[in-house]
C-alpha positions in Angstrom: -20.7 168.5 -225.3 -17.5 167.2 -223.8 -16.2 167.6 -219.8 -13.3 168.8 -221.8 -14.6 171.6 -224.2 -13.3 175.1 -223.8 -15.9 177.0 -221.5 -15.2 179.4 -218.4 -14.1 176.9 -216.7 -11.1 176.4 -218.9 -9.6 180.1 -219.1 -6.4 180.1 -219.1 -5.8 181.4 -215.5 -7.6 181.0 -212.5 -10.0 183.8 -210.6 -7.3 183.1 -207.6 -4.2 183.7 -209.4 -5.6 187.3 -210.6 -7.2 187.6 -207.0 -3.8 187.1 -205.7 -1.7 189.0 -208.2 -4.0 192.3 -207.5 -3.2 192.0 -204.1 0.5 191.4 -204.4 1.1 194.7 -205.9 3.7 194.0 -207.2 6.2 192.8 -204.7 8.2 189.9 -206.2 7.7 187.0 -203.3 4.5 187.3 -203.3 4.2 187.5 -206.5 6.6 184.2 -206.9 3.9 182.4 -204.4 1.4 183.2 -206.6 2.8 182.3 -209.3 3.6 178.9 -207.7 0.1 178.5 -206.2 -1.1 178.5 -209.9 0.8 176.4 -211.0 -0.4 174.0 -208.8 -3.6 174.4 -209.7 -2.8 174.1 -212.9 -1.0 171.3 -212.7 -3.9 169.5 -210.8 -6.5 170.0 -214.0 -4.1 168.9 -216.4 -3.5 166.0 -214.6 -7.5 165.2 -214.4 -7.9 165.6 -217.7 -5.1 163.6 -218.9 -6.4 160.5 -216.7 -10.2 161.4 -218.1 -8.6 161.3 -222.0 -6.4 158.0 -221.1 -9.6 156.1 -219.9 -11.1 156.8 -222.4 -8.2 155.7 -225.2 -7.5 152.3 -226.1 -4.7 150.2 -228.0 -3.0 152.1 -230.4 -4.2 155.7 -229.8 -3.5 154.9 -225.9 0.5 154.2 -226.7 0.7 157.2 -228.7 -0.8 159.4 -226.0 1.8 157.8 -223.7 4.7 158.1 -226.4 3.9 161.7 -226.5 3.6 162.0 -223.3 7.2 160.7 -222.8 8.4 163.1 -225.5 7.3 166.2 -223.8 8.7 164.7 -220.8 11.9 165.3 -222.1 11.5 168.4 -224.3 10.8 170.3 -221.2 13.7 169.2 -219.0 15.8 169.9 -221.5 14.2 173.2 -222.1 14.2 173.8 -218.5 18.4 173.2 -218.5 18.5 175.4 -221.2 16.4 178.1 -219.5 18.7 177.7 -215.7 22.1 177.8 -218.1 20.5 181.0 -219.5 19.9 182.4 -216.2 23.6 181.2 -214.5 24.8 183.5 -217.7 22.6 186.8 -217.1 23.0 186.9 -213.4 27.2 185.7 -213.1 28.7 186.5 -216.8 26.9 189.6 -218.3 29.3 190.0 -220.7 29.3 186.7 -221.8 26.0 187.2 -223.6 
């Protein structure tokens, strides 16, 4: 079976971040840091396993990882714009939406 097959050890949270949410009860910065602590571990295994699938691709198929790769790049910053502009609205023009 592969290193990257869906198991336990894939779900799609951490035991930490639910640790950490439980404990937070509900206050937002702590919340926020948990949030953000999760993401960072997050961040960390998709990273891992991105390096494990490029080493393991070659010619063609290696390009179009990275071409995809670059794509997503800028769907989500552009997504992410969208998202702050959203945001500026709700919280300074209320009436504008």
């Amino acid at each position: 079976m592969s290193s990257l097959a869906y198991g336990a050890e894939n779900a799609p949270r951490t035991k930490e971040y639910g640790w950490c949410i439980d404990k937070a009860s509900a206050v937002d910065p702590v919340v926020l840091e948990c949030i953000s602590d999760e993401y960072r571990r997050q961040d960390k295994r998709l990273n891992a396993a991105y390096r494990t699938l490029m080493s393991s691709l070659k010619g063609e198929r290696k390009k179009q990882l990275l071409e995809a790769q670059r794509l997503w790049g800028k769907y989500t910053v552009g997504f992410t714009m969208i998202l702050k502009v959203e945001l500026w609205l709700a919280c300074w023009l209320p009436s504008a939406r």
